[in-house]
Biopython code that builds the backbone (N, CA, C, O; Angstrom):
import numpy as np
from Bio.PDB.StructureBuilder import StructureBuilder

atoms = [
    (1, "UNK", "N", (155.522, 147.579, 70.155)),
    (1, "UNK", "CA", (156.165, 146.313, 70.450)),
    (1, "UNK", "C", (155.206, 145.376, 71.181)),
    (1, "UNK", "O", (155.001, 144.214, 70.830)),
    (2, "UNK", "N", (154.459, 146.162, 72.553)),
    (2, "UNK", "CA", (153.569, 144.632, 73.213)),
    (2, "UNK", "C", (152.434, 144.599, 71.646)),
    (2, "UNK", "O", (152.327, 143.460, 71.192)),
    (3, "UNK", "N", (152.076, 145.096, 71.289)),
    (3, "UNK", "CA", (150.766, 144.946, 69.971)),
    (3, "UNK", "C", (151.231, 143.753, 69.363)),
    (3, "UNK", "O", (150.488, 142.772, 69.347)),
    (4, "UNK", "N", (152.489, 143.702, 68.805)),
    (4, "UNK", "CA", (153.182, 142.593, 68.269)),
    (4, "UNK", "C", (153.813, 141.499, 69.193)),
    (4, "UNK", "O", (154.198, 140.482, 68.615)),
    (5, "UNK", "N", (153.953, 141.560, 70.382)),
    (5, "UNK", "CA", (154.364, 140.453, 70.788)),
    (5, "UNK", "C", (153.373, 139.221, 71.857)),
    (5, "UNK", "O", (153.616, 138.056, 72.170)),
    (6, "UNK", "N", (152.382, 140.009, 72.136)),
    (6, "UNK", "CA", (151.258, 139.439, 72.603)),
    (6, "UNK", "C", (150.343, 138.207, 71.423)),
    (6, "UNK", "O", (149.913, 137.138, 71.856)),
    (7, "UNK", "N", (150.189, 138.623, 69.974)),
    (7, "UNK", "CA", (150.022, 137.984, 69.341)),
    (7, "UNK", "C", (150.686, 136.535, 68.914)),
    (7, "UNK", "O", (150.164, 135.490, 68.525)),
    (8, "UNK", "N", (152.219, 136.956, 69.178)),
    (8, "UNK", "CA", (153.323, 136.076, 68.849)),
    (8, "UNK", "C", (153.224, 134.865, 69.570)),
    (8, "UNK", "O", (153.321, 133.718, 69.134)),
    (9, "UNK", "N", (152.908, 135.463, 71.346)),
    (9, "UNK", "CA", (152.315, 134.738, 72.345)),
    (9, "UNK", "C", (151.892, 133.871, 72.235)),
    (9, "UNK", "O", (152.187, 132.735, 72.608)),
    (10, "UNK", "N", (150.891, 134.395, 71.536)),
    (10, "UNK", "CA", (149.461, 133.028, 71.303)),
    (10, "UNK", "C", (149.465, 132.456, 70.556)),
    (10, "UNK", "O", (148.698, 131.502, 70.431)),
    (11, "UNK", "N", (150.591, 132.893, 69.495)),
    (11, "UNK", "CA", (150.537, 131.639, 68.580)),
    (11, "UNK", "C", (151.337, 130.728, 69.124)),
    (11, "UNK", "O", (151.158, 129.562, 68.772)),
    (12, "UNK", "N", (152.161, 130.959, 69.881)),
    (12, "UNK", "CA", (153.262, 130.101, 70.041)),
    (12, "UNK", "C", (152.734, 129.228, 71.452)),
    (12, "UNK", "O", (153.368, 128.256, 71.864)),
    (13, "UNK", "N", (151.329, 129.791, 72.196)),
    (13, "UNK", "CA", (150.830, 129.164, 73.215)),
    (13, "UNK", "C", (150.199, 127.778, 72.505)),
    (13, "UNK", "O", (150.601, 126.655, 72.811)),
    (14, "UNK", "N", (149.272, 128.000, 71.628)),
    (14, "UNK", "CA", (148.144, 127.558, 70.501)),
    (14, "UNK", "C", (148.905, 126.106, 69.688)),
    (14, "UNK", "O", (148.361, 125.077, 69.288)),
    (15, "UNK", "N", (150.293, 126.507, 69.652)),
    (15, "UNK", "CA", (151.213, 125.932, 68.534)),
    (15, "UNK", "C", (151.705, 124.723, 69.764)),
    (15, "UNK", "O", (151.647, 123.563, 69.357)),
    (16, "UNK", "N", (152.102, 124.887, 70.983)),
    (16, "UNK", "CA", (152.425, 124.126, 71.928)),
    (16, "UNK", "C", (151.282, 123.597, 72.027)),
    (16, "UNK", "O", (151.570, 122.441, 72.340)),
    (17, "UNK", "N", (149.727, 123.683, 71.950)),
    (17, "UNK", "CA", (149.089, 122.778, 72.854)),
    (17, "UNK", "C", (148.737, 121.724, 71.890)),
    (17, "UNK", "O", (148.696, 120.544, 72.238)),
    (18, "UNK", "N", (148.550, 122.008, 71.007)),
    (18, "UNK", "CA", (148.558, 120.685, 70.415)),
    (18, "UNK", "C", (147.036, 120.149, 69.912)),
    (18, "UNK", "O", (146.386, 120.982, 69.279)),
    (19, "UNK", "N", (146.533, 119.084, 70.096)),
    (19, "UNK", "CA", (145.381, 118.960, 69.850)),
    (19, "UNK", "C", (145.051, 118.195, 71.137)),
    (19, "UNK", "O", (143.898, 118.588, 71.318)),
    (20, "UNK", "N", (145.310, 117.378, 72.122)),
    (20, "UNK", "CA", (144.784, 117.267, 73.035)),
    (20, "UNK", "C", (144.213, 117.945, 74.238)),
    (20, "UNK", "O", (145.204, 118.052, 74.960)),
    (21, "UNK", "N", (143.360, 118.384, 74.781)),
    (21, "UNK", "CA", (143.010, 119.358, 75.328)),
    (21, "UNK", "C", (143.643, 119.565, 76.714)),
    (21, "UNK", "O", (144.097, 120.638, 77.112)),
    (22, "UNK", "N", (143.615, 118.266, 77.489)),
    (22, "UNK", "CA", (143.888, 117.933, 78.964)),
    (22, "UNK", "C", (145.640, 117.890, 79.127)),
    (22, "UNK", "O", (146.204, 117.832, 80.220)),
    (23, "UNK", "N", (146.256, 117.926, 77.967)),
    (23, "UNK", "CA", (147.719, 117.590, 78.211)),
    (23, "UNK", "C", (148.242, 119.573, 78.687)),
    (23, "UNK", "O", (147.727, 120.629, 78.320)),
    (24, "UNK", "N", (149.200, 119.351, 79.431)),
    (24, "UNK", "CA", (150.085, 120.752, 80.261)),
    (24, "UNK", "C", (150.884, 120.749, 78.721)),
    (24, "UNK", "O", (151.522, 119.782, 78.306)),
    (25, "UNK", "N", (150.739, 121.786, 78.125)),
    (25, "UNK", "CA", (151.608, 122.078, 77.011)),
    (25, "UNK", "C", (152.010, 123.582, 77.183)),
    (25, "UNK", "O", (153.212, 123.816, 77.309)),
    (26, "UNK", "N", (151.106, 124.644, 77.201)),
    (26, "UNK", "CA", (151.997, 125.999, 77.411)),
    (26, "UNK", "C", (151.495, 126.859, 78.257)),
    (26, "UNK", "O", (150.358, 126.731, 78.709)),
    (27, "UNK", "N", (152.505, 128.101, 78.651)),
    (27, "UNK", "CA", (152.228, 129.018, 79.922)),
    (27, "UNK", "C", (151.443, 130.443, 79.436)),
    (27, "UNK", "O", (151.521, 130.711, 78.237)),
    (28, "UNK", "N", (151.045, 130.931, 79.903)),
    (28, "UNK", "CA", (150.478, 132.060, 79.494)),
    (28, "UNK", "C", (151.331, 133.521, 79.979)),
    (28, "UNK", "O", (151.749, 133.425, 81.133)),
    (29, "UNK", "N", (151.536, 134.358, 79.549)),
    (29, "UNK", "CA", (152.089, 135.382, 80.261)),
    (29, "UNK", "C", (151.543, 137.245, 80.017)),
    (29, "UNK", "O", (152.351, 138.141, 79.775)),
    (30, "UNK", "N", (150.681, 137.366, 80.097)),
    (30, "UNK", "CA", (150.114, 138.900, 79.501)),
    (30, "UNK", "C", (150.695, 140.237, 80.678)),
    (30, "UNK", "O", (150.929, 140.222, 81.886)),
    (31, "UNK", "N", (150.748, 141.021, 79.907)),
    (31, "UNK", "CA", (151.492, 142.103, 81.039)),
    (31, "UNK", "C", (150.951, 143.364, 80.384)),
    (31, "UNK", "O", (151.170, 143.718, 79.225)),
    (32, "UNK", "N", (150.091, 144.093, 81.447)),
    (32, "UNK", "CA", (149.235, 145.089, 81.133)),
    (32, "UNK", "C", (148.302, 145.085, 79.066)),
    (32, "UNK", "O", (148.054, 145.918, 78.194)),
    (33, "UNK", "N", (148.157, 143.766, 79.252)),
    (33, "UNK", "CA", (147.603, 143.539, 77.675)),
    (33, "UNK", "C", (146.288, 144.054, 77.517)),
    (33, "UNK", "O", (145.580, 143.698, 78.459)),
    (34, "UNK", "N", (145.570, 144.903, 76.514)),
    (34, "UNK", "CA", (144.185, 145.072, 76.470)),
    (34, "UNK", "C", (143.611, 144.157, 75.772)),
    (34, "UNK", "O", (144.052, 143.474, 74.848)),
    (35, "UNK", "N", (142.030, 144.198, 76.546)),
    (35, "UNK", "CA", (140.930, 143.544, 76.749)),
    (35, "UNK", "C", (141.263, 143.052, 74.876)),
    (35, "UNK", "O", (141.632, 141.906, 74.623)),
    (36, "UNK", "N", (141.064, 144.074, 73.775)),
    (36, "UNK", "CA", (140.898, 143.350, 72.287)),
    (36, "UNK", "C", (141.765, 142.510, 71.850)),
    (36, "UNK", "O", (141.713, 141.823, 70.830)),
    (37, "UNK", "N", (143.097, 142.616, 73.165)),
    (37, "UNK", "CA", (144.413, 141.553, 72.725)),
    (37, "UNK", "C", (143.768, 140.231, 73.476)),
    (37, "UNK", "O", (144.059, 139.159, 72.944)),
    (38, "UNK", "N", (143.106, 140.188, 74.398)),
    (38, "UNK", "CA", (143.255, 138.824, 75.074)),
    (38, "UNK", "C", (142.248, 138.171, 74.469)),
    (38, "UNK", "O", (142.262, 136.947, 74.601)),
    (39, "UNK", "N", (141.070, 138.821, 73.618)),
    (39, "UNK", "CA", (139.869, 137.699, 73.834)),
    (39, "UNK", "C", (139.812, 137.081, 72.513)),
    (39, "UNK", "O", (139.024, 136.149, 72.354)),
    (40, "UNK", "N", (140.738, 137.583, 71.282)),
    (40, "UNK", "CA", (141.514, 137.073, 70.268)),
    (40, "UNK", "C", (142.277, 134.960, 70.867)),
    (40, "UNK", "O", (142.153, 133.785, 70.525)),
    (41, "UNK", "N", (142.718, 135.488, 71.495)),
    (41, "UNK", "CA", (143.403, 134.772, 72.066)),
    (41, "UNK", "C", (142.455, 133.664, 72.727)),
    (41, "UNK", "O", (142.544, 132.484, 72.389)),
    (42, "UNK", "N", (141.473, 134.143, 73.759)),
    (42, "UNK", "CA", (140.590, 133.051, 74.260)),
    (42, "UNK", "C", (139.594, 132.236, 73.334)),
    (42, "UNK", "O", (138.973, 131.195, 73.547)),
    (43, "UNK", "N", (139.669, 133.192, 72.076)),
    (43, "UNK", "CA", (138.534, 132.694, 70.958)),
    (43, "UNK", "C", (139.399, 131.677, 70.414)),
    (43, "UNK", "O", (138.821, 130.599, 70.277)),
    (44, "UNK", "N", (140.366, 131.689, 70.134)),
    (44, "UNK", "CA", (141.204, 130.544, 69.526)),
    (44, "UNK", "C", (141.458, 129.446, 70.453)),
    (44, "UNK", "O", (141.422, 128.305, 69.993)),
    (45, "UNK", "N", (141.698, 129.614, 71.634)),
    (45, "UNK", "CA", (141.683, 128.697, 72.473)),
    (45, "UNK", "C", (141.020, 127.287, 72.735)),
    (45, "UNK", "O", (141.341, 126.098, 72.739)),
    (46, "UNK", "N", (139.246, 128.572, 73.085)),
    (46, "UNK", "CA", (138.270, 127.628, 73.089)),
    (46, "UNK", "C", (137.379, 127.082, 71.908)),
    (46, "UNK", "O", (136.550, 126.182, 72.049)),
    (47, "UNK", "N", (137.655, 127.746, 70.706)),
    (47, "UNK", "CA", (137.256, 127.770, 69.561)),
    (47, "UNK", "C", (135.684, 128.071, 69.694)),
    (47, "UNK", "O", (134.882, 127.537, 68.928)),
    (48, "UNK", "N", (135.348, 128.824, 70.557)),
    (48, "UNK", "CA", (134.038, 129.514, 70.195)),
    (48, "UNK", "C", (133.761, 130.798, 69.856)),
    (48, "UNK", "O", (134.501, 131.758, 70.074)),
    (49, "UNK", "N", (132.600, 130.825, 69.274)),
    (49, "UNK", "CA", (132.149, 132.188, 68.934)),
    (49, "UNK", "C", (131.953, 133.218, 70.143)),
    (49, "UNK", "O", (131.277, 132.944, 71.135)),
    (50, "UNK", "N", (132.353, 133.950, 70.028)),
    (50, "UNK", "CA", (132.264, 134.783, 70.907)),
    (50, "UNK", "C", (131.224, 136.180, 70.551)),
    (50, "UNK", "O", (131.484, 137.054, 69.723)),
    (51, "UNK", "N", (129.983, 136.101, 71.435)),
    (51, "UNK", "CA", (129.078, 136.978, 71.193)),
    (51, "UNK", "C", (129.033, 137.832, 72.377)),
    (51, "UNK", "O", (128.388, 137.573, 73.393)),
    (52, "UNK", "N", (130.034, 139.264, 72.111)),
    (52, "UNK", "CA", (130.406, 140.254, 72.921)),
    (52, "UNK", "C", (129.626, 141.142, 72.812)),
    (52, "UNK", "O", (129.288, 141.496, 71.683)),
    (53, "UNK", "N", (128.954, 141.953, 74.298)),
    (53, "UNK", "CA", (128.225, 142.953, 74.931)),
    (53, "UNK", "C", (128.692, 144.519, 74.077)),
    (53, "UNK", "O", (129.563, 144.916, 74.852)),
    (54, "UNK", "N", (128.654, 144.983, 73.592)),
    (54, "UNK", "CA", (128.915, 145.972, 73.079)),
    (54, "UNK", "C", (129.799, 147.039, 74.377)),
    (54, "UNK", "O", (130.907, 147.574, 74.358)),
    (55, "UNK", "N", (128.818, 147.010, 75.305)),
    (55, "UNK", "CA", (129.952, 147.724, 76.710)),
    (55, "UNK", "C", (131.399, 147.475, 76.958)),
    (55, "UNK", "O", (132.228, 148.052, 77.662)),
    (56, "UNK", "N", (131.469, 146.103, 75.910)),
    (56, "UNK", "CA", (132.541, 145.195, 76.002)),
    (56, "UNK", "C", (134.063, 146.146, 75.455)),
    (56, "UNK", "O", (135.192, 145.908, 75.883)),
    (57, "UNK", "N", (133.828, 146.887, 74.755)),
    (57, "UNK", "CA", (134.656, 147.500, 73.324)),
    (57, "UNK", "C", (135.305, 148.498, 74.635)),
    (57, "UNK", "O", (136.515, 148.682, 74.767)),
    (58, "UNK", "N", (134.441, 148.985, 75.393)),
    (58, "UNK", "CA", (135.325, 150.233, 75.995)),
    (58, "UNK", "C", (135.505, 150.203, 76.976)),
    (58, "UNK", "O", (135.468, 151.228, 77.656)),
    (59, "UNK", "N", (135.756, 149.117, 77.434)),
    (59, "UNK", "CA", (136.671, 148.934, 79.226)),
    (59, "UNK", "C", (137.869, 149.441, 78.466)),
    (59, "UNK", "O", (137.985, 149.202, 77.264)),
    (60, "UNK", "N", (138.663, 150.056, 79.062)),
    (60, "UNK", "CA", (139.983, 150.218, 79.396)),
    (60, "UNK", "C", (140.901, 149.591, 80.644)),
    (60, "UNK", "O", (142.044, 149.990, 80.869)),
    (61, "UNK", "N", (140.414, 148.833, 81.211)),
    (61, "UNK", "CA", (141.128, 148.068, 82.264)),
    (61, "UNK", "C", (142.089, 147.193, 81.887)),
    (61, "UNK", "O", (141.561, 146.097, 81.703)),
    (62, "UNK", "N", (143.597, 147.158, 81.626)),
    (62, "UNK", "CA", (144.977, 146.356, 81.244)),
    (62, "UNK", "C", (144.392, 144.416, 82.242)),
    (62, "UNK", "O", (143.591, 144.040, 83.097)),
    (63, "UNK", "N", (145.436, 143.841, 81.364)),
    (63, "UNK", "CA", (144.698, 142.740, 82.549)),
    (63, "UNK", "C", (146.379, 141.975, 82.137)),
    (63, "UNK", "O", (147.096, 141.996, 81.136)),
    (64, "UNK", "N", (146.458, 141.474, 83.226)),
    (64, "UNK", "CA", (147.554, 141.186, 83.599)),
    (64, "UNK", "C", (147.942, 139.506, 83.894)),
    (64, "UNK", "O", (147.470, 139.320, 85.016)),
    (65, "UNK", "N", (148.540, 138.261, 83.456)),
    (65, "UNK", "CA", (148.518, 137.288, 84.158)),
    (65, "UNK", "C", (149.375, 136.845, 83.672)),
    (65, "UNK", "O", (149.879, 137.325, 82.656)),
    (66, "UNK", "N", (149.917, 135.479, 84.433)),
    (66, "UNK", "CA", (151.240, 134.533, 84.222)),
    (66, "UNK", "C", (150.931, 133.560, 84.571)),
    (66, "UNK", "O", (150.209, 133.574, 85.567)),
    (67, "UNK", "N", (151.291, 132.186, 83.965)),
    (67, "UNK", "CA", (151.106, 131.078, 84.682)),
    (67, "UNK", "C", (152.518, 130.610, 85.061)),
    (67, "UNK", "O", (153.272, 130.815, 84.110)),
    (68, "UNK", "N", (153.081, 130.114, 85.998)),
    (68, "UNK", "CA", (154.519, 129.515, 86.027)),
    (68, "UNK", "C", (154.536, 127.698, 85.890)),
    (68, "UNK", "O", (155.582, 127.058, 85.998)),
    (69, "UNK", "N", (153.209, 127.073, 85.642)),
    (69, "UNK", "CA", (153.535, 125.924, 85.368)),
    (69, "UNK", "C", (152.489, 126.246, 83.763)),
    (69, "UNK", "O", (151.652, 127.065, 83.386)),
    (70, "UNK", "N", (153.352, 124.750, 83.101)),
    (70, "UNK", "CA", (152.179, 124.784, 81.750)),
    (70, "UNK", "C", (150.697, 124.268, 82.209)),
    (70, "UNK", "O", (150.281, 123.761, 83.251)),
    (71, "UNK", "N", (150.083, 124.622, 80.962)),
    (71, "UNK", "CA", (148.572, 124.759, 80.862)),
    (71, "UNK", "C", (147.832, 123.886, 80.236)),
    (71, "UNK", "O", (148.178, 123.848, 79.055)),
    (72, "UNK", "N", (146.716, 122.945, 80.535)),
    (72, "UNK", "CA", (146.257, 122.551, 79.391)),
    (72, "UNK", "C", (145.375, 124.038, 78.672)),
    (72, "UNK", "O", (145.450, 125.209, 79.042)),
    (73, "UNK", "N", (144.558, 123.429, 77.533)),
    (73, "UNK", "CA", (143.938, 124.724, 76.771)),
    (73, "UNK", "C", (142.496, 125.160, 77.839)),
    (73, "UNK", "O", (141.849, 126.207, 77.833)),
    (74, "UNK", "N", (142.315, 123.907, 78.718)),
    (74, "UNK", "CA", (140.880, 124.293, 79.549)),
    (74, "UNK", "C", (141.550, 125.119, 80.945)),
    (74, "UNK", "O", (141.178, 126.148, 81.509)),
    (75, "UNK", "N", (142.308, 124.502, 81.128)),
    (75, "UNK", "CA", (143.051, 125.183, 82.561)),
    (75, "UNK", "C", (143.364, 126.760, 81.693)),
    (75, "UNK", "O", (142.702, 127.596, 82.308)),
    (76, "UNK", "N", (143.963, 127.313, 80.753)),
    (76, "UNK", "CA", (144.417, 128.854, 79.935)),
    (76, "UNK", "C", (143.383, 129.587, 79.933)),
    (76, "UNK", "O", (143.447, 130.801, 80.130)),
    (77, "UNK", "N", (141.788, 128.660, 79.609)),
    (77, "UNK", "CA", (140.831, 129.452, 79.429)),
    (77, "UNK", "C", (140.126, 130.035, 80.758)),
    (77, "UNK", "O", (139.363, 130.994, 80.870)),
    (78, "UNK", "N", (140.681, 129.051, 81.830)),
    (78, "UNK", "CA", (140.038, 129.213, 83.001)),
    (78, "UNK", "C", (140.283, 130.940, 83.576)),
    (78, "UNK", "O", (139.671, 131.981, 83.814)),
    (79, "UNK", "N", (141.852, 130.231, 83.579)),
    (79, "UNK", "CA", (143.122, 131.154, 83.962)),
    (79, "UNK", "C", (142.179, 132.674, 83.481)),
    (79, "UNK", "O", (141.450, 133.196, 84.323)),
    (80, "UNK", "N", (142.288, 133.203, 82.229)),
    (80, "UNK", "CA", (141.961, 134.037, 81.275)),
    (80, "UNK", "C", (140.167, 134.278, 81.710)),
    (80, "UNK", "O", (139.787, 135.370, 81.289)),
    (81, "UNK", "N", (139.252, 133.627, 82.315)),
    (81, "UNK", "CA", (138.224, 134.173, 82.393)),
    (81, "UNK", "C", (138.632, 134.594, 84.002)),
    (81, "UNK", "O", (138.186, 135.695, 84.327)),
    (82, "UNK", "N", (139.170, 134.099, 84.726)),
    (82, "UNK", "CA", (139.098, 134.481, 86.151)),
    (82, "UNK", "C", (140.388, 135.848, 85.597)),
    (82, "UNK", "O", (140.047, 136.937, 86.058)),
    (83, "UNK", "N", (141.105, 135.891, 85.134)),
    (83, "UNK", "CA", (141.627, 137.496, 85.218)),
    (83, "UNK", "C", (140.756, 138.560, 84.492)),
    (83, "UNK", "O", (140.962, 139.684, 84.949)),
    (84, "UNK", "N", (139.892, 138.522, 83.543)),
    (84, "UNK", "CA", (138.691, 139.095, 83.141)),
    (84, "UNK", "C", (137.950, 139.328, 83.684)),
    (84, "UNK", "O", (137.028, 139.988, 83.206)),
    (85, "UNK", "N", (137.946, 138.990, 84.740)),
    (85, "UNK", "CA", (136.462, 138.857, 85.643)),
    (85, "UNK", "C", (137.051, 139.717, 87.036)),
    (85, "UNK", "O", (136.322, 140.586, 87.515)),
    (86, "UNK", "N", (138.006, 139.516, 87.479)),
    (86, "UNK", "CA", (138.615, 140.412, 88.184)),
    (86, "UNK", "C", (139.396, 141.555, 88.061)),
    (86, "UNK", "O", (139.436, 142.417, 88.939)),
    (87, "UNK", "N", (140.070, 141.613, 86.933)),
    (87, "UNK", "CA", (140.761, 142.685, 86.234)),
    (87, "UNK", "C", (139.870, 143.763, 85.681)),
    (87, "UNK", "O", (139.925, 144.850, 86.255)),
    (88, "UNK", "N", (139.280, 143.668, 84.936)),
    (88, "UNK", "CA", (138.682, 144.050, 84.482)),
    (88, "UNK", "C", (136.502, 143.978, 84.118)),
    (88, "UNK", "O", (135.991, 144.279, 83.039)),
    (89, "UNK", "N", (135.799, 143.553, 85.256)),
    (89, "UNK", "CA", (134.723, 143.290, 85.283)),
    (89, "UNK", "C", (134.350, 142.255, 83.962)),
    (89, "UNK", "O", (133.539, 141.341, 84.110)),
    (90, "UNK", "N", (134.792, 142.418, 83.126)),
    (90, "UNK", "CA", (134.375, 141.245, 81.762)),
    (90, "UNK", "C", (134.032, 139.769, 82.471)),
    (90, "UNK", "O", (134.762, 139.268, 83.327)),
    (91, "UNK", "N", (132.862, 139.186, 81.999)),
    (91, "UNK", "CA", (132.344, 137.961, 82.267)),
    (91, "UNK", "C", (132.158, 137.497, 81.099)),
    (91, "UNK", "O", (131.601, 138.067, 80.161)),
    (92, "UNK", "N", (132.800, 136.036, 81.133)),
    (92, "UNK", "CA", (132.792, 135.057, 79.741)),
    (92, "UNK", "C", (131.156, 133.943, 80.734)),
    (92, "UNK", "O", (130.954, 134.024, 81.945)),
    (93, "UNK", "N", (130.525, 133.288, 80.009)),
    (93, "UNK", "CA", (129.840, 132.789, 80.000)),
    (93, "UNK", "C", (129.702, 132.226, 78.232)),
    (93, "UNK", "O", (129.804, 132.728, 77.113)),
    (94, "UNK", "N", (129.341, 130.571, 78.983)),
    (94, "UNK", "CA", (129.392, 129.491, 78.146)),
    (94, "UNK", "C", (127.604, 129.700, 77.976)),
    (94, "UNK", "O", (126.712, 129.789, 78.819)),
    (95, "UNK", "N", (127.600, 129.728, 76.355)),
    (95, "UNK", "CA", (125.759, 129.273, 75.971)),
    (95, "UNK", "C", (125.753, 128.153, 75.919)),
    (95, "UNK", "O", (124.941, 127.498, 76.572)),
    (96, "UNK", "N", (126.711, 127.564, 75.080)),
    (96, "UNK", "CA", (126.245, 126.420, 74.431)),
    (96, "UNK", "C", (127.651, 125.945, 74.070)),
    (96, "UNK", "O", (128.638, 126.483, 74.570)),
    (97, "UNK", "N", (127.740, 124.941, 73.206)),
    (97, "UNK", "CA", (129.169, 124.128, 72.932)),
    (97, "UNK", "C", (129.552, 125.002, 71.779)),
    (97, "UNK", "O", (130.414, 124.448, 71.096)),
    (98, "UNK", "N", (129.199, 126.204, 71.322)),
    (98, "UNK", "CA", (129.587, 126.890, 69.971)),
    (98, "UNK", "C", (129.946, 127.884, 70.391)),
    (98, "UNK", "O", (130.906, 128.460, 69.880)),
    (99, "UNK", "N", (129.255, 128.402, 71.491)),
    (99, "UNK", "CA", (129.222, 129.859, 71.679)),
    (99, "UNK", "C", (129.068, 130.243, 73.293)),
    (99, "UNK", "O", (128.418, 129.583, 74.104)),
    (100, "UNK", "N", (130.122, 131.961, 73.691)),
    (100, "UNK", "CA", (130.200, 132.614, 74.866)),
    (100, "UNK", "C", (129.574, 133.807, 74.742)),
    (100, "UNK", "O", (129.701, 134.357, 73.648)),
    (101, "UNK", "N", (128.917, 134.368, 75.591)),
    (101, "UNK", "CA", (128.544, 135.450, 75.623)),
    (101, "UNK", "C", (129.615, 136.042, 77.018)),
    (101, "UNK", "O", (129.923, 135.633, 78.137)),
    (102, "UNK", "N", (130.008, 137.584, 75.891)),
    (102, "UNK", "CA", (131.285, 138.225, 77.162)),
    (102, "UNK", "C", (130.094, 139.489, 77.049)),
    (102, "UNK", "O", (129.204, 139.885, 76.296)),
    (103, "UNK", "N", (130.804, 139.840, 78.464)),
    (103, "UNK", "CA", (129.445, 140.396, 79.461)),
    (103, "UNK", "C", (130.338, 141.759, 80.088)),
    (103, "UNK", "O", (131.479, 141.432, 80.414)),
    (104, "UNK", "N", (130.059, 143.019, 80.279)),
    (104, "UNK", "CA", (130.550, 143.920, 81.284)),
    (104, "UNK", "C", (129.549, 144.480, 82.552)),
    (104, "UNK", "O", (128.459, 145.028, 82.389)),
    (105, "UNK", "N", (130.153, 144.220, 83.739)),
    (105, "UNK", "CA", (129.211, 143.956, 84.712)),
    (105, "UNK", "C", (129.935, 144.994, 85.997)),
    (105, "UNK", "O", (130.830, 144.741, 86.803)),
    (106, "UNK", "N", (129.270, 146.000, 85.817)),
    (106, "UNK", "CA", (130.178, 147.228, 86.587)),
    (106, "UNK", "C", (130.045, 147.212, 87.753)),
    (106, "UNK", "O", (130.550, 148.054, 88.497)),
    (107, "UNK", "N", (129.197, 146.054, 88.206)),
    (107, "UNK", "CA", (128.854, 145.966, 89.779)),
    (107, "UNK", "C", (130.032, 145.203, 90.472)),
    (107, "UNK", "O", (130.262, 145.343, 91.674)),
    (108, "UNK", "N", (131.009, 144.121, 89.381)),
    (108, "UNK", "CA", (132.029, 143.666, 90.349)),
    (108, "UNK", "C", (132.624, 144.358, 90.588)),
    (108, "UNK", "O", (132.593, 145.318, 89.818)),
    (109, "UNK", "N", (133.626, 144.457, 91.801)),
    (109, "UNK", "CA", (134.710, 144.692, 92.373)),
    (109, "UNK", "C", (136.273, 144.394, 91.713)),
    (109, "UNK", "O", (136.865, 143.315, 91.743)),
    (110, "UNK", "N", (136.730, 145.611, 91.143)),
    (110, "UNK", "CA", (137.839, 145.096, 90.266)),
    (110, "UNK", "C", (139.063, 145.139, 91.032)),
    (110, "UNK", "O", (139.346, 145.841, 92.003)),
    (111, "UNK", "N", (139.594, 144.450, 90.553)),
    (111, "UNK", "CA", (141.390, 144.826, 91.339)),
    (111, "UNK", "C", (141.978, 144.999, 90.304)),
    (111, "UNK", "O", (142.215, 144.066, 89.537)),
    (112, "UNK", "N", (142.379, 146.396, 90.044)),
    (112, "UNK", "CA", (143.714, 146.836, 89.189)),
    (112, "UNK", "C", (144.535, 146.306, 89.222)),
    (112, "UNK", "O", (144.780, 145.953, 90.376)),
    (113, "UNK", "N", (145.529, 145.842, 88.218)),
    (113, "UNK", "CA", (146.423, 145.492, 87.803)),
    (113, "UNK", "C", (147.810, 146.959, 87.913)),
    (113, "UNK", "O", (147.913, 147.838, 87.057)),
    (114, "UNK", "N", (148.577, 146.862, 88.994)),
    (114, "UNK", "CA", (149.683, 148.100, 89.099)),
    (114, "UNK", "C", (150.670, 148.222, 87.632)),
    (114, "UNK", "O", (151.214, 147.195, 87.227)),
    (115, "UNK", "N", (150.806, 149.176, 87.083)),
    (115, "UNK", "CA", (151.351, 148.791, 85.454)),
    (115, "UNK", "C", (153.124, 148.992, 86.225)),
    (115, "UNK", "O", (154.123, 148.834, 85.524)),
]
sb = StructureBuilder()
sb.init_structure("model")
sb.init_model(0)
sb.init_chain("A")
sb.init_seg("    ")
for serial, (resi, resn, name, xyz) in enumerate(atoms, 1):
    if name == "N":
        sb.init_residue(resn, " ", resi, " ")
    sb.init_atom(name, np.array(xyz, "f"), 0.0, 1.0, " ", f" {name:<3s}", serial, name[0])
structure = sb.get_structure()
């Protein structure tokens, strides 16, 4: 059931925002979601390529977030790299206007997410 409804999520996040970037159109809500569910999601967002670390594939760390007001699509992506980055050590980094390089960096300090 979350496999299927996390997807549903994002379309229906994606489908609210619209094409303006800066306008508050939708909330985000993930609850113990894995790392291959969310970055689906951030790739559509920001519409970049995403050129992932291979270390990347086998975190197992759930990552967890909610927003309670709406989002624009830059504020979702924000949202979504700062719970990556704390949830789960994953670092998004911007190359260029096409492309992120996601990063696993075992030296941060994670805070678990309580399931």
């Amino acid at each position: 059931m979350k496999r299927i409804l996390l997807p549903l999520l994002a379309i229906a996040f994606l489908c609210a925002c619209g094409l303006a970037a800066d306008e508050p159109k939708g909330t985000l809500n993930f609850k113990n979601a894995e790392l291959q569910q969310v970055l689906p999601i951030y790739k559509a967002l920001s519409g970049l390529d995403l050129v992932v670390d291979s270390r990347v594939k086998t975190v197992r760390w759930p990552v967890t977030l909610q927003s309670s007001e709406p989002l624009s699509k830059a504020e979702a992506m924000k949202l979504i790299e700062k719970a990556l980055a704390d949830q789960a050590g994953v670092v998004i980094t911007h190359l260029d206007g096409q492309r992120a390089s996601v990063t696993y960096n075992d030296a941060l300090a994670i805070t678990p997410v309580k399931k």
